[in-house]
GUMAR-824737 format. One record per residue (C-alpha): x, y, z; residue number from 1; residue in three letters. Coordinates in steps of 0.05 Angstrom, whole numbers, plus 5000, padded with zeros to 4 digits. Layout:
% residues N
<rec u="X" v="Y" w="Z" seq="NUM" type="ALA"/>
...
This chain:
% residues 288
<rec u="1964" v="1812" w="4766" seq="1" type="UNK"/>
<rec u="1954" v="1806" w="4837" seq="2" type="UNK"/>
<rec u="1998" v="1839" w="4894" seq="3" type="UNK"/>
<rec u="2027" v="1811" w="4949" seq="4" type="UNK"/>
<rec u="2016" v="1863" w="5015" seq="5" type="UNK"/>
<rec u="2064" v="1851" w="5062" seq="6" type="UNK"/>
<rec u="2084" v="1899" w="5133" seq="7" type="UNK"/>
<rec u="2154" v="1900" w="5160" seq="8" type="UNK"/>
<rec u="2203" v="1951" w="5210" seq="9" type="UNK"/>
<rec u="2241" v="1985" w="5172" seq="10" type="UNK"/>
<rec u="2319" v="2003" w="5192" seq="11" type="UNK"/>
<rec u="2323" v="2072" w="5168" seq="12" type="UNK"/>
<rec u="2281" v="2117" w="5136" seq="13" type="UNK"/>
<rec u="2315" v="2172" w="5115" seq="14" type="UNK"/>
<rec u="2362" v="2165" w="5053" seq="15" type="UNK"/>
<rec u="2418" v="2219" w="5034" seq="16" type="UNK"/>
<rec u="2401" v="2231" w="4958" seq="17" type="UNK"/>
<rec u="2448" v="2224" w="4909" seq="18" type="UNK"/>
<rec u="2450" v="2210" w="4834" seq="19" type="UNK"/>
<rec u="2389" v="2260" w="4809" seq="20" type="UNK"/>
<rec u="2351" v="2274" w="4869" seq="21" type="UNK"/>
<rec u="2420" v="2304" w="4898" seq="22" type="UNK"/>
<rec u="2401" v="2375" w="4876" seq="23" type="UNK"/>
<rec u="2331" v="2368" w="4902" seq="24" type="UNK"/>
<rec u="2331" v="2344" w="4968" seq="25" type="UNK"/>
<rec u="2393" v="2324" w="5019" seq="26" type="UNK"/>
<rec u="2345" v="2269" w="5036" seq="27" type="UNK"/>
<rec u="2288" v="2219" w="5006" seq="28" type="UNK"/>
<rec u="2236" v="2180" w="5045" seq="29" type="UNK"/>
<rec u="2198" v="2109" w="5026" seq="30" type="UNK"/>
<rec u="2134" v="2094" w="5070" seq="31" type="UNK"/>
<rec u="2133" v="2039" w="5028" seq="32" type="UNK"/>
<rec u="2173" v="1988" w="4994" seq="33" type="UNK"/>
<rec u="2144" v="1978" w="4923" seq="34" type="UNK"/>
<rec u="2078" v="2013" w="4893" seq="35" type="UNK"/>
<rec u="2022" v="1983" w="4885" seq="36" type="UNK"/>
<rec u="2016" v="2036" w="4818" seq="37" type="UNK"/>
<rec u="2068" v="1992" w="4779" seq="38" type="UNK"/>
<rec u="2006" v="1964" w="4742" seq="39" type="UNK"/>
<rec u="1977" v="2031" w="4728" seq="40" type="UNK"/>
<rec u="1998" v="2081" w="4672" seq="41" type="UNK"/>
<rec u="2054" v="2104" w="4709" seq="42" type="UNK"/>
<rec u="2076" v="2041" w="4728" seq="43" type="UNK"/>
<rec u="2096" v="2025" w="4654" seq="44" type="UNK"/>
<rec u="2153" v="2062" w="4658" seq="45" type="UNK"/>
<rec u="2172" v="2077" w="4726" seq="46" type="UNK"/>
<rec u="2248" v="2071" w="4729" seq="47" type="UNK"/>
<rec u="2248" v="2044" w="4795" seq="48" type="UNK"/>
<rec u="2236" v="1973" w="4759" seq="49" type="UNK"/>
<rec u="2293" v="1977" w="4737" seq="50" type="UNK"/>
<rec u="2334" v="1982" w="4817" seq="51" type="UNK"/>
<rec u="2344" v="1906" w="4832" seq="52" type="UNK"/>
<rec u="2370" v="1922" w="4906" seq="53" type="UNK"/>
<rec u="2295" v="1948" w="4911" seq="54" type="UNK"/>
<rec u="2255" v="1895" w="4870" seq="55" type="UNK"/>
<rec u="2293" v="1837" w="4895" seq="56" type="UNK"/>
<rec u="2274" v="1805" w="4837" seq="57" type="UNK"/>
<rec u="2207" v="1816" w="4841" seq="58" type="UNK"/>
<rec u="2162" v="1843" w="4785" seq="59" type="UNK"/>
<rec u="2143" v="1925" w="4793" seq="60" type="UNK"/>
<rec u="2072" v="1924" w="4815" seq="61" type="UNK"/>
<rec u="2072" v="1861" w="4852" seq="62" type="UNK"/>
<rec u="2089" v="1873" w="4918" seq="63" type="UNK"/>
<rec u="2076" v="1918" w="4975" seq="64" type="UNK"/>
<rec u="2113" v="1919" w="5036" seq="65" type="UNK"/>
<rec u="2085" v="1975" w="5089" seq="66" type="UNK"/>
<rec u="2139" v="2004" w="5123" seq="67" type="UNK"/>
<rec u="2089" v="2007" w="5199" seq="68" type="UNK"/>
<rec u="2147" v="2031" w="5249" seq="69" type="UNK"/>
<rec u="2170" v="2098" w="5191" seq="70" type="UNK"/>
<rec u="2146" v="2147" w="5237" seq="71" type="UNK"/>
<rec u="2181" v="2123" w="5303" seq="72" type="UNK"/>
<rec u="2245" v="2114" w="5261" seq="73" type="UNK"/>
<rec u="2236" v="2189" w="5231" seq="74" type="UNK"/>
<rec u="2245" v="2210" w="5295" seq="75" type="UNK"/>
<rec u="2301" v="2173" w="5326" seq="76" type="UNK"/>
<rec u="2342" v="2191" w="5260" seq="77" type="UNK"/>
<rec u="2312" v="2266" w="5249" seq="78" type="UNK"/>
<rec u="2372" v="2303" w="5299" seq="79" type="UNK"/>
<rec u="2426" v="2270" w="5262" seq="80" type="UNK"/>
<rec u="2400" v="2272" w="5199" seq="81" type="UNK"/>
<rec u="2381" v="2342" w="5203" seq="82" type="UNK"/>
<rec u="2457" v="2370" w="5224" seq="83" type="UNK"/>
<rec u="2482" v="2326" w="5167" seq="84" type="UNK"/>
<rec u="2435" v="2352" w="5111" seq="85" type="UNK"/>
<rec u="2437" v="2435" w="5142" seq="86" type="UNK"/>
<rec u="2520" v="2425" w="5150" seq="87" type="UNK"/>
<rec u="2531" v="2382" w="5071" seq="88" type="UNK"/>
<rec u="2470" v="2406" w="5044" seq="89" type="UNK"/>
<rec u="2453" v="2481" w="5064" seq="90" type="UNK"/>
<rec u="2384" v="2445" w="5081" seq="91" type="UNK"/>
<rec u="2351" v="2386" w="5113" seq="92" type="UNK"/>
<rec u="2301" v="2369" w="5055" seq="93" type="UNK"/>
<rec u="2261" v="2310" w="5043" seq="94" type="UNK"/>
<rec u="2235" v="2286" w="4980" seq="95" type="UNK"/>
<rec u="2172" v="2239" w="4987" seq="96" type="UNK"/>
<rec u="2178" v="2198" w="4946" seq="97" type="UNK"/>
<rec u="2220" v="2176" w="4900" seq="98" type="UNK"/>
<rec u="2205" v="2095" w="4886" seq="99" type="UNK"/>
<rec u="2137" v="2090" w="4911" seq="100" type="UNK"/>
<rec u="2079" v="2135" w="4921" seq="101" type="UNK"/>
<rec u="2051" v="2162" w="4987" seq="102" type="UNK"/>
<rec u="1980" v="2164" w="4975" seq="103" type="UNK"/>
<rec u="1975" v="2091" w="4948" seq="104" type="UNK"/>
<rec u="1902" v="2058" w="4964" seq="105" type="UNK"/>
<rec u="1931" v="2016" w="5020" seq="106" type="UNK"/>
<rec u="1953" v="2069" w="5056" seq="107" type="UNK"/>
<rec u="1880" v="2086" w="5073" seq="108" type="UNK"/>
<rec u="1895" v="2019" w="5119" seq="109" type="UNK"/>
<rec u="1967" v="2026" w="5145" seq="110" type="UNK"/>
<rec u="1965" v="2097" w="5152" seq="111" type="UNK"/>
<rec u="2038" v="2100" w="5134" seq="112" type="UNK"/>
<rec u="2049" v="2175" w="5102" seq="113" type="UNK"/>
<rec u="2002" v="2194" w="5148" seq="114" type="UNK"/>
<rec u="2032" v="2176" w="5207" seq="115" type="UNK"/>
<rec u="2107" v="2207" w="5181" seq="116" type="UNK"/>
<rec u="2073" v="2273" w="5165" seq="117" type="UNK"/>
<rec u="2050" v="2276" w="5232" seq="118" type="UNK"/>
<rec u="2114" v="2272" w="5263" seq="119" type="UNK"/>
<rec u="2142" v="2316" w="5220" seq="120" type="UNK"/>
<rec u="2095" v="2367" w="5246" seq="121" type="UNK"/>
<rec u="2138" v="2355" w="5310" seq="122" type="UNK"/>
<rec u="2199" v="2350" w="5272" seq="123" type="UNK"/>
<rec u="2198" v="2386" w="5209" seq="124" type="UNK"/>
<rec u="2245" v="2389" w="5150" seq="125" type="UNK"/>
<rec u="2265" v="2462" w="5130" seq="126" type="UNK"/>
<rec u="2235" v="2429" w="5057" seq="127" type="UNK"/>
<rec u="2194" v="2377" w="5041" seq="128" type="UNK"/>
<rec u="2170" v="2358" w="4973" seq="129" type="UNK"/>
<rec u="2113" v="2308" w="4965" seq="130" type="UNK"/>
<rec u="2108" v="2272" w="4896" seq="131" type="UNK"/>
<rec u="2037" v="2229" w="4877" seq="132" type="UNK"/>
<rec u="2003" v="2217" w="4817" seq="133" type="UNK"/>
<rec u="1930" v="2206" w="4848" seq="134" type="UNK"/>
<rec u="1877" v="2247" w="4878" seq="135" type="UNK"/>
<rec u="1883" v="2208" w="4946" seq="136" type="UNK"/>
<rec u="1932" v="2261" w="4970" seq="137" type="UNK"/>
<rec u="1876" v="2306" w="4989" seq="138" type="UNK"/>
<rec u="1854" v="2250" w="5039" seq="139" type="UNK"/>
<rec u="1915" v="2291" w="5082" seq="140" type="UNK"/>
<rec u="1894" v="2351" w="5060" seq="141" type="UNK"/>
<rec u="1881" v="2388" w="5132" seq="142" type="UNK"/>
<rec u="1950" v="2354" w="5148" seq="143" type="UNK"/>
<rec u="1984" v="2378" w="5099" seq="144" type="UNK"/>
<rec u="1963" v="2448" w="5097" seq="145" type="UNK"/>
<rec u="1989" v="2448" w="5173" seq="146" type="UNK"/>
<rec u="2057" v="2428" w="5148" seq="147" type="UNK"/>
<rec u="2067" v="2483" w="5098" seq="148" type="UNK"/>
<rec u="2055" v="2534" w="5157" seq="149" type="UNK"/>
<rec u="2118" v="2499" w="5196" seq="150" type="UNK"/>
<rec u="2165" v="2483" w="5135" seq="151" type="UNK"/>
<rec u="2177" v="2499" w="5062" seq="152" type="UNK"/>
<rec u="2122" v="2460" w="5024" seq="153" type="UNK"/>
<rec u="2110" v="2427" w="4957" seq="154" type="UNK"/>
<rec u="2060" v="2387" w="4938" seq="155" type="UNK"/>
<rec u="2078" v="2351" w="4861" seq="156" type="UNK"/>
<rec u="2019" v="2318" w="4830" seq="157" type="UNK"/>
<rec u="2036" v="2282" w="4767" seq="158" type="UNK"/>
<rec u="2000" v="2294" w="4699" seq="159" type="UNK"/>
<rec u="2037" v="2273" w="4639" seq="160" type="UNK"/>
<rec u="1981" v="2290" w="4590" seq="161" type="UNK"/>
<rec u="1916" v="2306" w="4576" seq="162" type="UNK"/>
<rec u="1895" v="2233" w="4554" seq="163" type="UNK"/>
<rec u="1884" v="2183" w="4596" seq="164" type="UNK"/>
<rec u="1887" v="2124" w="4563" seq="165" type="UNK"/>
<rec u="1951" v="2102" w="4513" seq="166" type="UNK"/>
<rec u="1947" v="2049" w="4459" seq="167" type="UNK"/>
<rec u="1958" v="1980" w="4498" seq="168" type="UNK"/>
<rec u="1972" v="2003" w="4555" seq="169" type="UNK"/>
<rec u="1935" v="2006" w="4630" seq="170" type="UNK"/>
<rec u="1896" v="2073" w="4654" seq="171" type="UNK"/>
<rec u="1928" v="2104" w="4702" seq="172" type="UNK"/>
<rec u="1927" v="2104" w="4772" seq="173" type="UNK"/>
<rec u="1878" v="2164" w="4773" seq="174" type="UNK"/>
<rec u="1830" v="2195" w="4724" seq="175" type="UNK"/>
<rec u="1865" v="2269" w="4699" seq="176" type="UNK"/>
<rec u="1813" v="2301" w="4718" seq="177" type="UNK"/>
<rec u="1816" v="2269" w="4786" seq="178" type="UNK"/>
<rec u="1889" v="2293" w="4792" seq="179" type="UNK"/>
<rec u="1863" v="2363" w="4773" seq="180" type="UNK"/>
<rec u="1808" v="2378" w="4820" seq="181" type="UNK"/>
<rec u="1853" v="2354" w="4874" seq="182" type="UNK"/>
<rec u="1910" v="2405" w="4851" seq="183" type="UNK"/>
<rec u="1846" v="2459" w="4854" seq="184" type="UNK"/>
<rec u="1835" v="2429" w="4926" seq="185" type="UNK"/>
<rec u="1909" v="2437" w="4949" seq="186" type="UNK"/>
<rec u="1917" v="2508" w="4922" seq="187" type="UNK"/>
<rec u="1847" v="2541" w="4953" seq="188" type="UNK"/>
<rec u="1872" v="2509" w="5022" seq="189" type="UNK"/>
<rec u="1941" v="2551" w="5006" seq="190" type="UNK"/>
<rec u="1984" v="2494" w="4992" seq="191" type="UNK"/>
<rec u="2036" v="2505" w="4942" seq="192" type="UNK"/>
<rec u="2022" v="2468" w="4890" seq="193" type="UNK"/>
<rec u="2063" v="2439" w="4819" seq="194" type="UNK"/>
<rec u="2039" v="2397" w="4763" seq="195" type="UNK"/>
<rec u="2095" v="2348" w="4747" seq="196" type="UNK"/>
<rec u="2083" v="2322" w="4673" seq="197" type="UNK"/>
<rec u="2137" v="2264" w="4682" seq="198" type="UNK"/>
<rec u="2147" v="2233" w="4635" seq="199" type="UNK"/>
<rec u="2116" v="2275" w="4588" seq="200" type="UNK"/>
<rec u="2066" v="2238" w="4551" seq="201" type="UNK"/>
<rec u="2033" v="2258" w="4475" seq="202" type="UNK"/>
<rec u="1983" v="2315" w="4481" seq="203" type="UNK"/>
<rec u="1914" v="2323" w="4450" seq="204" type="UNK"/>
<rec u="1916" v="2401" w="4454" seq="205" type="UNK"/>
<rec u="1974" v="2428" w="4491" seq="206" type="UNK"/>
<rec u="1942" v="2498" w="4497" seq="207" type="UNK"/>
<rec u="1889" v="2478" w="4533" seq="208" type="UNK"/>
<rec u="1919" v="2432" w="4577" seq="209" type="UNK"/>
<rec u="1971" v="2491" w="4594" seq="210" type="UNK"/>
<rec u="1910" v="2536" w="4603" seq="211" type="UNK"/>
<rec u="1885" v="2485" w="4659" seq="212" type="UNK"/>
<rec u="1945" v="2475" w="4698" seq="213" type="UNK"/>
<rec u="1949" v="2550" w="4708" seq="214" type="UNK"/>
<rec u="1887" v="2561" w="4736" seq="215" type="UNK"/>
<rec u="1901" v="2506" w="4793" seq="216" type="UNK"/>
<rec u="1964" v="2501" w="4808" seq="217" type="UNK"/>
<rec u="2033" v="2555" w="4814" seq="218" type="UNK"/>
<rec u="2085" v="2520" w="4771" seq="219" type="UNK"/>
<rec u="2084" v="2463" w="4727" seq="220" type="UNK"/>
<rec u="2154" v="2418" w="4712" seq="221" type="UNK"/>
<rec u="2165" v="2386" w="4649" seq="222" type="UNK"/>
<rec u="2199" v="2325" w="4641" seq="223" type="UNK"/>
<rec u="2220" v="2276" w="4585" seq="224" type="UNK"/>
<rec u="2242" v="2195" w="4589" seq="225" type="UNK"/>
<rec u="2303" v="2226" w="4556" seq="226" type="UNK"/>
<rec u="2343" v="2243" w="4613" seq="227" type="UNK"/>
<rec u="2292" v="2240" w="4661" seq="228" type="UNK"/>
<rec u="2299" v="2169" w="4672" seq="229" type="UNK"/>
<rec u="2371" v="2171" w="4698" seq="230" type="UNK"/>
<rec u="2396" v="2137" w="4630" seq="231" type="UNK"/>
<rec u="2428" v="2161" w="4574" seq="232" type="UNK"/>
<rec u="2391" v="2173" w="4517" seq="233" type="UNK"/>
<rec u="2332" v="2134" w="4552" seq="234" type="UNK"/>
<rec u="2348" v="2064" w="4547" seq="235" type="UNK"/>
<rec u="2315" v="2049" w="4610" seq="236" type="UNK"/>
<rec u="2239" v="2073" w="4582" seq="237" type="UNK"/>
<rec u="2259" v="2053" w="4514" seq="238" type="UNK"/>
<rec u="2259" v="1971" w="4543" seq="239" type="UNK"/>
<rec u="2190" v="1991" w="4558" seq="240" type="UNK"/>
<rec u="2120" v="1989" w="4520" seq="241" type="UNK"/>
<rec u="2120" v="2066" w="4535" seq="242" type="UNK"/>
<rec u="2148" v="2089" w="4475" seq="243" type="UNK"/>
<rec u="2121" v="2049" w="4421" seq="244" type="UNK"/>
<rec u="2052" v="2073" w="4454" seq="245" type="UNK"/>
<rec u="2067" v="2142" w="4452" seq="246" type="UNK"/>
<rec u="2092" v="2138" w="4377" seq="247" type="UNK"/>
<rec u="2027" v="2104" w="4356" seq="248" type="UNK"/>
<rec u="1992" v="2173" w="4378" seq="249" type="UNK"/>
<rec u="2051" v="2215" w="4357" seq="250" type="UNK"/>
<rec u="2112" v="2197" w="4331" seq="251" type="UNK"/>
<rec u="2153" v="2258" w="4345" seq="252" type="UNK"/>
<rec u="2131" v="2252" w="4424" seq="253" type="UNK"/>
<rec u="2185" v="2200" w="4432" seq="254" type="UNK"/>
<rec u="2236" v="2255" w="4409" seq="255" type="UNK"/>
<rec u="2268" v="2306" w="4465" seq="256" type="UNK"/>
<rec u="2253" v="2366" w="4420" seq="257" type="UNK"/>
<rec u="2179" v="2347" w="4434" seq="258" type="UNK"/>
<rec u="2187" v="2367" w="4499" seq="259" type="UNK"/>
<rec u="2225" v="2426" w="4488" seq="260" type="UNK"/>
<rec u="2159" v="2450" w="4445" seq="261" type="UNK"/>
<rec u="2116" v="2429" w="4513" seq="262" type="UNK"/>
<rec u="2156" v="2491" w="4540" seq="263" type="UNK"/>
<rec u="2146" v="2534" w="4498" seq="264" type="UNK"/>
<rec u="2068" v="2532" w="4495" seq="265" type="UNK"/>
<rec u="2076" v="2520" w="4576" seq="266" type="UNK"/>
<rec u="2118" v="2586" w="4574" seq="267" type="UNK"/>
<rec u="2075" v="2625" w="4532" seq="268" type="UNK"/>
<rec u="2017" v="2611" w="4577" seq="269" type="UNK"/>
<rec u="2046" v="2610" w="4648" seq="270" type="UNK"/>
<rec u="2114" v="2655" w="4642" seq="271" type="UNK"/>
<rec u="2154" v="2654" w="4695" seq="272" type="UNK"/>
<rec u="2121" v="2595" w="4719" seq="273" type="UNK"/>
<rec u="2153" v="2532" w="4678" seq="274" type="UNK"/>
<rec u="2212" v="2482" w="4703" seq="275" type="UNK"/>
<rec u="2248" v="2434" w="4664" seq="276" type="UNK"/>
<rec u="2275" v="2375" w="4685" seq="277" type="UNK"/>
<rec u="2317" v="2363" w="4745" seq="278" type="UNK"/>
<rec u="2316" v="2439" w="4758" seq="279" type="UNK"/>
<rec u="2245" v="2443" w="4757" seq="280" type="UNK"/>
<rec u="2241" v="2393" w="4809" seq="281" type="UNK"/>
<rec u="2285" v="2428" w="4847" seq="282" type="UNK"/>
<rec u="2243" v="2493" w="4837" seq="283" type="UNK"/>
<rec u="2286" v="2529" w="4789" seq="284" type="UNK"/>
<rec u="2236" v="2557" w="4733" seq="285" type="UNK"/>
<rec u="2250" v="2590" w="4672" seq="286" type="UNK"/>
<rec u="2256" v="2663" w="4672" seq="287" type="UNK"/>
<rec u="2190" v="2708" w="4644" seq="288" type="UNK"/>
């Protein structure tokens, strides 16, 4: 399928969270509108396919639009924004991102992230949290290590398994070991940095995959399509090809208490170091 790459001025750029980003962040931000990912792994059951005000109809994965003016309107809404999210929120935090990824291919062209993290060295959150699931985001590397010496700084990089191929379904957006070497990348430069496995996909051998993420990253968050896709009881992923891939490798992956053994072995082998969920996102871990 082919996408359609579009540029427009965006409005706003800044969005007060709610729903469950609300205990993450007091605010989200979109360089782009759509992902160009929604074809990859991760595109299969992105929940954001599901938000019609943002896919206008649109299939996930076909469109682009670059938002070129972000930066300039970070700044003219950063002073407001900032008093609202410190006064409602304790915090002005910003969550990039939430429907689209930062570090997309195109954004080697439009410079879009790039450009808002740049201001934002100017005018910096008291938190930000940046959320990818490719190796690109080291392309900002120098950047971003600047930012997490002005603010409170998170960089997520998304690996739901070991595997990188499911029955059926496309590779993903970036090779795992891609996504790990660039996690070994951001935590040498002294970047704080968390392995998100959302949604948590069937493991080949947990142990060692646990074993991994502790030797490149701080924390890891574990997340299931149960819950973690804003539905009840899944729904959302379960209109998907996501699960019936996942069962052909494992059947009891599909189940919540699969991830609840994920934490365990995660536990075991990086205590004190293990979210769950939305309060892993939020960087609440277990205790040791």
């Amino acid at each position: 399928m082919g996408i359609a790459i579009t540029e427009a001025r965006a409005k706003s750029i800044l969005t007060r969270t709610t729903g469950f980003l609300k205990s993450v962040c007091s605010h989200s931000l979109q360089p782009y509108r759509g992902c160009s990912f929604g074809n990859a792994l991760c595109g299969v059951g992105c929940y954001v396919q599901h938000n019609r005000h943002l896919t206008r109809g649109e299939p996930w994965g076909s469109f682009l639009e670059a938002r070129t003016n972000a930066a300039e309107v970070y700044r003219s809404q950063f002073p407001r924004e900032q008093r609202w999210g410190r006064r409602a929120r304790q915090s002005f935090s910003v969550f990039m991102s939430s429907s689209t990824d930062p570090f997309l291919p195109q954004e080697r062209r439009f410079r879009i992230s790039q450009g808002v993290l740049e201001t934002m060295l100017e005018c910096p959150p008291d938190r930000l949290i940046l959320q990818t699931h490719t190796h690109r985001v080291v392309d900002a590397l120098d950047l971003i290590a600047a930012l997490g010496r002005v603010c409170d700084l998170r960089v997520h990089i998304s690996i739901e398994s070991d595997l990188d191929r499911l029955p059926s379904l496309p590779a993903p957006a970036s090779s795992v070991d891609r996504r790990f070497e660039a996690a070994e990348r951001l935590t040498r430069a002294g970047v704080r940095t968390v392995i998100t496995v959302a949604p948590l996909l069937p493991m080949r051998d947990p142990c060692a995959f646990f074993q991994r993420v502790a030797r490149c990253a701080d924390a890891v968050v574990i997340d299931h399509f149960i819950g973690g896709d804003g539905s009840p009881d899944g729904w959302r992923s379960r209109r998907t090809a996501l699960p019936a891939a996942m069962a052909e490798i494992d059947p009891e992956s599909t189940a919540l208490a699969y991830r609840d053994r994920m934490v365990e072995v995660a536990c075991r082998i990086m205590p004190g170091r293990v979210g769950v969920s939305i309060d892993g996102f939020a960087g609440r871990l277990l205790p040791e």
